[in-house]
C-alpha positions as CSV (number, residue, x, y, z in Angstrom):
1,X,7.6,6.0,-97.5
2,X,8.0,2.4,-96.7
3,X,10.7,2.1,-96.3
4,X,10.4,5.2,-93.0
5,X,7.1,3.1,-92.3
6,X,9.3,0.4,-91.4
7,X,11.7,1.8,-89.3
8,X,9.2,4.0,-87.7
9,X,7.5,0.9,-86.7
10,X,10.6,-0.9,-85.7
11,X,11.7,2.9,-83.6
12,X,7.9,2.0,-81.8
13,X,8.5,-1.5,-80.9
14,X,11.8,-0.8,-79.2
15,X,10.2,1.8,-77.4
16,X,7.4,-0.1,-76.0
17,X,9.8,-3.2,-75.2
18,X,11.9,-0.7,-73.1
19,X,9.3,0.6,-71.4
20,X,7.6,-2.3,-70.4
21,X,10.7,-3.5,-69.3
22,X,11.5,-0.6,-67.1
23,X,7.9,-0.9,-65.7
24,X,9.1,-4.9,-64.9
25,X,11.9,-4.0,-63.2
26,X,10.1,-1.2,-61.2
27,X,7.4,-3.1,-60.2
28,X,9.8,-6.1,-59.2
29,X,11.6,-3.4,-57.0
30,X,9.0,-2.6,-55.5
31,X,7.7,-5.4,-55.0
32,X,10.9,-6.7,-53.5
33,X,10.9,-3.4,-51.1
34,X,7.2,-4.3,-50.0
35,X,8.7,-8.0,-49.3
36,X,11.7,-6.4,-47.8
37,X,9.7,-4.3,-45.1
38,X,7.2,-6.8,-44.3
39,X,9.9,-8.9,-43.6
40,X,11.5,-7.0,-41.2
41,X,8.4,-6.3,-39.7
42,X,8.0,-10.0,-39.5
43,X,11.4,-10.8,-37.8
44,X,11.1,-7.2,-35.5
45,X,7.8,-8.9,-34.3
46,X,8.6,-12.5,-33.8
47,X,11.9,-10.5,-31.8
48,X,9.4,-8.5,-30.0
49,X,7.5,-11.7,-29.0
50,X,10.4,-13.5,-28.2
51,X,11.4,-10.8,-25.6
52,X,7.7,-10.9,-24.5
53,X,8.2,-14.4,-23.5
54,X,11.7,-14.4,-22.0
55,X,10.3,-11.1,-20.2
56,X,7.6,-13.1,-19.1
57,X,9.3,-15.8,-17.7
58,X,12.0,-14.0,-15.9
59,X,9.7,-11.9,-14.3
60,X,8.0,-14.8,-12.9
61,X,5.1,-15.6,-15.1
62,X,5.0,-19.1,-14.7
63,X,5.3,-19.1,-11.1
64,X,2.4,-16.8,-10.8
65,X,0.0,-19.0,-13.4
66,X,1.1,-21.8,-10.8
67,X,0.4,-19.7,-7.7
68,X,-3.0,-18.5,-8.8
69,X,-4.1,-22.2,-10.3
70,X,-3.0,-23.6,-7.2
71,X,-5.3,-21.2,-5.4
72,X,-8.2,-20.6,-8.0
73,X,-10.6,-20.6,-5.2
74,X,-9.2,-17.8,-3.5
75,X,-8.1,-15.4,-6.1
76,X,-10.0,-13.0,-7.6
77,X,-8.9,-12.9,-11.8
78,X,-5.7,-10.8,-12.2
79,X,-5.9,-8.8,-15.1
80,X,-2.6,-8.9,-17.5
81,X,-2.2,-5.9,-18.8
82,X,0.5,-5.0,-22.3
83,X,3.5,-3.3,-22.2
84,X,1.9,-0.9,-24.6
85,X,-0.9,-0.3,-22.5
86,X,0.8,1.2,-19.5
87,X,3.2,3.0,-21.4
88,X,0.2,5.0,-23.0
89,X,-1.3,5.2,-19.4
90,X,2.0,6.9,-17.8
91,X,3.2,8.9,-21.2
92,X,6.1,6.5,-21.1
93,X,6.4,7.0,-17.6
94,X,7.1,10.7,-17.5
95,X,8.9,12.3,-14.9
96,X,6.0,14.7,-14.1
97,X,3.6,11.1,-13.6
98,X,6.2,10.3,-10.2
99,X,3.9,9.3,-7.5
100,X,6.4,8.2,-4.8
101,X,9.6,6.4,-5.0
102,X,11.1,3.9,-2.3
103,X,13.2,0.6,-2.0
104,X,11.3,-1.5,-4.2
105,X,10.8,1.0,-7.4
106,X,9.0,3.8,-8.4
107,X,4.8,4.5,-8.8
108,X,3.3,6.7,-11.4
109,X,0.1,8.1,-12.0
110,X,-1.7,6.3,-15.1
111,X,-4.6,6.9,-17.1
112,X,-6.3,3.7,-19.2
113,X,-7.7,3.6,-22.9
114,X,-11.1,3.5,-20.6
115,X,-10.1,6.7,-18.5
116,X,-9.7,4.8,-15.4
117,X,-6.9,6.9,-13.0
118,X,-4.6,4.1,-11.7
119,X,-1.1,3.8,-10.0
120,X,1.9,1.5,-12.2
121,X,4.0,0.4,-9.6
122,X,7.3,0.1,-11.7
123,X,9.9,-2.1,-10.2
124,X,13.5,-1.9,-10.2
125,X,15.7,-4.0,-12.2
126,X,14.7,-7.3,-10.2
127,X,16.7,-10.4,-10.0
128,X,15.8,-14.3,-9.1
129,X,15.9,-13.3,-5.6
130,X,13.8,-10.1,-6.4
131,X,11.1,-12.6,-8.2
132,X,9.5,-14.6,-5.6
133,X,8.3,-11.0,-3.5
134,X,7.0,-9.5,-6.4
135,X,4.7,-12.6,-7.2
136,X,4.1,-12.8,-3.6
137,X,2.4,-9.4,-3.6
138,X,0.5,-10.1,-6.5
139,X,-0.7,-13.2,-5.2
140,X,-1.3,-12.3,-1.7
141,X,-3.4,-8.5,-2.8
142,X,-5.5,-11.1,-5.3
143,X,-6.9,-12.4,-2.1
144,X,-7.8,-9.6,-0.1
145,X,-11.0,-7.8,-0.2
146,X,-11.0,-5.0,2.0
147,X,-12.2,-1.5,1.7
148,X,-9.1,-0.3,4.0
149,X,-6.8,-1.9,1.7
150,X,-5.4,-0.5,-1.4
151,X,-7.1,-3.1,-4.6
152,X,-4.5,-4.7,-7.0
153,X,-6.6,-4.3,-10.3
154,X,-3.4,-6.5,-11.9
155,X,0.0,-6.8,-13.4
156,X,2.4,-7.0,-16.7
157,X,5.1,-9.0,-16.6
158,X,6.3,-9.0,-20.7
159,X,8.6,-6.0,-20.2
160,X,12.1,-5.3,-18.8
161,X,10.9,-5.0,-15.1
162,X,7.8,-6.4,-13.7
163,X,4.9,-3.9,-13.0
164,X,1.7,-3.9,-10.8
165,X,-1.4,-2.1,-11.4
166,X,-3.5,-0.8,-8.2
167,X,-6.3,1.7,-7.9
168,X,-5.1,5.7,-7.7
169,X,-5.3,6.8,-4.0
170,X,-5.5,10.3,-4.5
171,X,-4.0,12.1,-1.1
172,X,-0.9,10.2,-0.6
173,X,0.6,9.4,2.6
174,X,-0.1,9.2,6.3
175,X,3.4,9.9,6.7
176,X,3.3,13.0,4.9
177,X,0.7,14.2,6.6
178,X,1.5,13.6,10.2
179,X,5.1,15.1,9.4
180,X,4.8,17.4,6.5
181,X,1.7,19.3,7.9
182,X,0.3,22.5,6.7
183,X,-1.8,25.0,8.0
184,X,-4.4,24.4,4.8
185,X,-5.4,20.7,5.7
186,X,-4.2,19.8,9.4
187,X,-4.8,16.1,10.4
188,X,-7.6,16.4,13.4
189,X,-8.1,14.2,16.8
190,X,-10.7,12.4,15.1
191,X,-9.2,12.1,11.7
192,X,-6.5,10.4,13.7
193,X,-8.6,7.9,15.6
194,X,-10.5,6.9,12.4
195,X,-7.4,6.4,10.9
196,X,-6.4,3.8,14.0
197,X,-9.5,1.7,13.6
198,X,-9.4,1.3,9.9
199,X,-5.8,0.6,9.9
200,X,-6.4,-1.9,12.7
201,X,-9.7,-3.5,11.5
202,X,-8.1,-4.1,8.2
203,X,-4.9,-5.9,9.9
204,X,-7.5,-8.0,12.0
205,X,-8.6,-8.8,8.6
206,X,-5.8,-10.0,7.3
207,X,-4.7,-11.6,10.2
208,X,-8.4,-13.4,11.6
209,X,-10.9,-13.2,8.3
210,X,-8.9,-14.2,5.5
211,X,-9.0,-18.1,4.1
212,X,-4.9,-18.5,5.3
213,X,-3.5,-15.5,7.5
214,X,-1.8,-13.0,6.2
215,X,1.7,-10.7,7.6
216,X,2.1,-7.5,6.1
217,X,5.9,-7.6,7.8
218,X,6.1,-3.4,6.8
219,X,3.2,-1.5,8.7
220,X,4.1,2.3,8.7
221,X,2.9,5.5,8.3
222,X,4.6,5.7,4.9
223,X,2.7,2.4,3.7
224,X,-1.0,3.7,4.5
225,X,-2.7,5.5,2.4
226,X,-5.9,8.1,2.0
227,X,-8.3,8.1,-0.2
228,X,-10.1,11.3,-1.7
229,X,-12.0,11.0,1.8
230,X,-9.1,10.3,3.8
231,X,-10.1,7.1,4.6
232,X,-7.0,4.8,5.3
233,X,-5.9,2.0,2.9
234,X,-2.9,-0.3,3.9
235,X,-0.2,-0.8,0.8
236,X,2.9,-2.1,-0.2
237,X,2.8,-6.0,0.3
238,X,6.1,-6.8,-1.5
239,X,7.1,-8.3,2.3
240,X,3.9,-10.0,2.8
241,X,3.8,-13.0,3.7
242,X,1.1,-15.9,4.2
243,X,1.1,-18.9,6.2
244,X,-0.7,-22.1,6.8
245,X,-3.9,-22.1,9.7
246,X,-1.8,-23.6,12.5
247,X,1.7,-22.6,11.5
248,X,2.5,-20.0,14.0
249,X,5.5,-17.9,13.0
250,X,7.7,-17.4,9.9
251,X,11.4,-18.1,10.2
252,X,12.4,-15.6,7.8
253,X,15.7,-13.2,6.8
254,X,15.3,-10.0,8.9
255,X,13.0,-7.2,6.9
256,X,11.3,-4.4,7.6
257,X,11.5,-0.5,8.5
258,X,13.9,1.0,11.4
259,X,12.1,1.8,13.8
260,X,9.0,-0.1,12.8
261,X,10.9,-3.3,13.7
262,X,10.0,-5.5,16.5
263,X,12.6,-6.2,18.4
264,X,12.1,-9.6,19.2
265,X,11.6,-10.6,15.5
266,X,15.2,-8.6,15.3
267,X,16.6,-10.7,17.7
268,X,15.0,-14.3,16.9
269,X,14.2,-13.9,13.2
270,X,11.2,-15.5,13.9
271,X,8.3,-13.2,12.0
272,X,4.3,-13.5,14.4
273,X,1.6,-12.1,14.0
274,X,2.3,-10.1,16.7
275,X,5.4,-8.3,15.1
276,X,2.6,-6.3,12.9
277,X,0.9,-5.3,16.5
278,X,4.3,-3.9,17.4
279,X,4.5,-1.9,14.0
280,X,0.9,-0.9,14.7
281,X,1.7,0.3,18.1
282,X,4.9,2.6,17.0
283,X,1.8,3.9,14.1
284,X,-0.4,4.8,16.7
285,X,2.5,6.5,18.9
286,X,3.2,8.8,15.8
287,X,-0.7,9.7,15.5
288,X,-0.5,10.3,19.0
289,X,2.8,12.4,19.1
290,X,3.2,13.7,15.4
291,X,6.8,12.5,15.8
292,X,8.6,10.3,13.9
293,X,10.1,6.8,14.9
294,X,13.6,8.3,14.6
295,X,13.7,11.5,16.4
296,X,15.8,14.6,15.0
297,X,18.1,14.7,18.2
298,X,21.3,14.7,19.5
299,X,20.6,12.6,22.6
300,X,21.6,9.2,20.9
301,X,18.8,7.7,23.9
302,X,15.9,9.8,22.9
303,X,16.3,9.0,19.1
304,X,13.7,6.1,19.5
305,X,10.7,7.0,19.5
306,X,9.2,4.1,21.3
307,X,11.9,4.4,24.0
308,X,10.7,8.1,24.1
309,X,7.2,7.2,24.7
310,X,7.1,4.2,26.9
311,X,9.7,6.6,29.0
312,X,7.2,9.4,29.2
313,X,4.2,6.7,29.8
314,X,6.7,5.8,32.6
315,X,7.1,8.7,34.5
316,X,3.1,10.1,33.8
317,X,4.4,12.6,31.2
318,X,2.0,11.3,28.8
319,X,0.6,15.3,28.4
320,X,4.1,16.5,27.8
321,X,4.6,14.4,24.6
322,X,1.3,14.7,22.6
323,X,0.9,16.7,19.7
324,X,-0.7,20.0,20.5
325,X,-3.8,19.5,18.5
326,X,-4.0,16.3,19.7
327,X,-4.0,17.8,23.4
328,X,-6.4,20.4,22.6
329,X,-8.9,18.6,20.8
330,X,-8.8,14.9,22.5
331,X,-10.6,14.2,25.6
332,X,-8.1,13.0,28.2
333,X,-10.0,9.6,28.6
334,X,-10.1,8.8,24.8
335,X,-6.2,9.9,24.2
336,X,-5.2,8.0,27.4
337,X,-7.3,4.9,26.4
338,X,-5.1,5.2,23.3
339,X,-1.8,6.2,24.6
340,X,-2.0,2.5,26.9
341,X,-3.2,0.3,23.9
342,X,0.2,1.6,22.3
343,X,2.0,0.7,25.2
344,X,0.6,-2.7,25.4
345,X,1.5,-2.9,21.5
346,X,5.0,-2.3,22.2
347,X,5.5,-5.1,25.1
348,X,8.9,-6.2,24.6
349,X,7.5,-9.9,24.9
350,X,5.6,-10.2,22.0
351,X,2.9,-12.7,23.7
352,X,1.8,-10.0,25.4
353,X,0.9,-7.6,23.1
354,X,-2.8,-7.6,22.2
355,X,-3.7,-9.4,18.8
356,X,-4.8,-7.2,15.9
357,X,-8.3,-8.4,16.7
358,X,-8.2,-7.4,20.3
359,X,-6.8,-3.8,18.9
360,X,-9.6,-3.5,16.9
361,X,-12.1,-4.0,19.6
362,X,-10.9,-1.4,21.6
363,X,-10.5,1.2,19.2
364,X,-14.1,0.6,17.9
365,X,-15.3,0.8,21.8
366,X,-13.8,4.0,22.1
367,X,-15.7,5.8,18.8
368,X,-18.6,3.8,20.4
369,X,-18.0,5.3,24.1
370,X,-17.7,9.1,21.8
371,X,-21.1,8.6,20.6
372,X,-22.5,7.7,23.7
373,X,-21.6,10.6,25.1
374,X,-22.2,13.0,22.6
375,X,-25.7,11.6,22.8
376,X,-25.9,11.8,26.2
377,X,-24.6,15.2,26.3
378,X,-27.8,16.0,24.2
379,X,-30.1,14.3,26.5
380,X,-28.7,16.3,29.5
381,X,-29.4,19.9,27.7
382,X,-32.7,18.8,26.9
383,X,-33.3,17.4,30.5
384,X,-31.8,20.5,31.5
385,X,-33.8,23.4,29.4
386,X,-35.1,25.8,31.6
387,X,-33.5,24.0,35.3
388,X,-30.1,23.8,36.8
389,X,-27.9,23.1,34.5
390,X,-24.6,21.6,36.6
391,X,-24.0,18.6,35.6
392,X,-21.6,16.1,37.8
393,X,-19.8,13.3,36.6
394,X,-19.8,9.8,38.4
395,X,-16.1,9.8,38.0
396,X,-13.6,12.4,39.4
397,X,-10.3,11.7,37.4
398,X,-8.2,14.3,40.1
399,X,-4.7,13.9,38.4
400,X,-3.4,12.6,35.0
401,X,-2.0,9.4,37.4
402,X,-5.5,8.2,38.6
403,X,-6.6,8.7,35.1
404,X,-3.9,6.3,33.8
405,X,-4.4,4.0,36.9
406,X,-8.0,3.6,36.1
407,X,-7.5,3.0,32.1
408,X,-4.5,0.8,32.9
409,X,-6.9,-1.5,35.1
410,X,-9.4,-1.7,32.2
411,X,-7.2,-2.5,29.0
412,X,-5.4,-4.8,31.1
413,X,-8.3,-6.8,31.7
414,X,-9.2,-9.9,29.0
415,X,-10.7,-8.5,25.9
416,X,-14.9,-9.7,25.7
417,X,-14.0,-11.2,22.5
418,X,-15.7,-14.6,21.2
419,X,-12.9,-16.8,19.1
């Protein structure tokens, strides 16, 4: 009995031993597993921040912490936003998020972590070249404030292509709407004349009120925008370019949109501010026309639309041009007024053209001249109630000619402008 005692306890002993042992070695396994993953994790994160920073630096990081320290006093705070975050906000930019797509990359809708609605302006693939305008624009929209241009609300730069962050401007383009039109929401007389004086007041901005002048250097239909009230916002600065207070032009590679171009920057590669009045002027020509700057003909000299235009001014067709709703609902003063501010935009010599200032001026005096009117027109039925009620006009415009005679006199005078 013992003796079985014995081995018994010796059977017991080997037991424990070789279980304690296996427990040792699993525990060491997984101990070296645990210290395994967490240093992958470790080396897959210190790769990730490497990236970050190389990311960072090729998508010109650096130059834009020098940019906005060198002009802290003008920049508003540019938020930087994580790769993560935007790829959440677009559903790793989904095909179905697509806002627009052009030259410079592609926009998507986004929503933040905070439920904000934005636009990620995703970049192509950008090289050293590519840098420099992509901090330019973020740079430049830091120091405008402006509620007819679209708000850079900031940037990320640690992934593969750099990517801005604006507000959401929910009904897209001008563009679209002046040549995409539908029956459901057409793009009214008025509509069109509000859209001329924001577009111009926030150009005068940008030109006039800023702390250095600005060029956009890409003013089209394409690049304004309309809010949920279709109020006009300007966009797309990537070609933007600012300039000291006394410098007067920018001597520059030839950029910009056929048939937006001025044709004396074409020819001189010299950029003024009054290469954005011509771009304006071909703008207010398509509001007027609902044409596009390259015509859909075969007539290789009526593919221009400015050449179209300043032809028809010519030869007092003005009335055979416009858009139909634009000739049914404008008054023949107002889209006259109009129609020779755009000729006077499009001057071949670009010192003549009016300044973005002067533009402004005159599209604000003739929504001022409308509401005079209209409350005039009320005064006269009220005056009227119960009497005669012909009313005469102290002007008789006989013929589209003496019309366009009589405007040409007035917007060819000086502006009343105080520098």
């Amino acid at each position: 009995m013992l003796n079985w005692g014995e081995k018994k306890g010796s059977c017991d002993e080997e037991y424990n031993s070789h279980s304690i042992s296996c427990c040792g070695s699993g525990l060491g396994l997984f101990i070296l597993l645990i210290g395994m993953w967490g240093l992958r994790k470790f080396v897959k994160r210190r790769r990730e921040i490497k990236l970050k920073r190389m990311f960072f630096k090729k998508n010109g990081g650096l130059l834009l912490q020098q940019q906005l320290s060198s002009n802290e006093g003008n920049i508003e705070k540019t938020k930087l936003f994580t790769k993560m975050d935007l790829e959440k906000a677009t559903d790793n930019y989904n095909a179905n998020r697509i806002l627009g797509q052009g030259g410079q990359g592609t926009v998507y809708k986004g929503m933040l972590a905070d439920g904000g609605i934005v636009a990620v302006k995703k970049s192509k693939l950008v090289d050293e070249s590519n840098v420099e305008q992509f901090i330019n624009e973020v740079v430049i929209l830091s120091q405008i404030n402006h509620r007819n241009v679209v708000k850079l609300l900031g940037c990320c730069l640690e992934s593969e292509v750099p990517l801005l962050v604006y507000e959401f401007i929910p009904n897209g383009t001008l563009y679209h709407y002046l040549h995409d039109q539908t029956e459901e929401f057409p793009i009214t007389w008025e509509m069109r004349l509000r859209i001329a004086i924001e577009v111009s007041g926030a150009m005068s901005y940008l030109h006039s009120a800023t702390s250095i002048p600005i060029y956009h250097r890409d003013i089209k239909s394409s690049n304004i925008l309309l809010d949920d009230k279709y109020r006009a916002k300007v966009s797309d600065f990537g070609a933007s370019r600012t300039i000291k207070v006394d410098q007067t032009h920018l001597t520059t590679r030839v950029q910009g949109t056929f048939g937006y171009l001025d044709p004396e920057y074409f020819r001189s590669s010299q950029f003024t501010e009054k290469s954005d009045v011509y771009s304006f002027g071909v703008v207010l020509v398509e509001l007027l026309t609902g044409q596009k700057p390259i015509r859909s003909t075969d007539a290789e000299e009526d593919r221009s639309l400015v050449g179209f235009f300043l032809q028809a001014m010519n030869e007092d067709r003005l009335f055979e041009v416009l858009e139909a709703r634009v000739l049914k609902e404008g008054k023949e003063e107002e889209i006259i007024t109009v129609a020779m501010l755009g000729k006077r935009c499009l001057n071949m010599i670009g010192k003549k053209r009016p300044s973005m200032k002067e533009v402004a001026f005159e599209l604000e005096g003739i929504r001022a001249s409308i509401g005079s009117s209209s409350l005039q027109h009320n005064c006269e039925e009220i005056h009227f109630v119960g009497g005669d009620n012909t009313r005469h006009s102290g002007t008789d415009y006989s013929s589209t000619g003496s019309i366009l005679n009589s405007v040409a006199y007035s917007t060819d005078a000086d502006p009343l402008i105080s520098n």
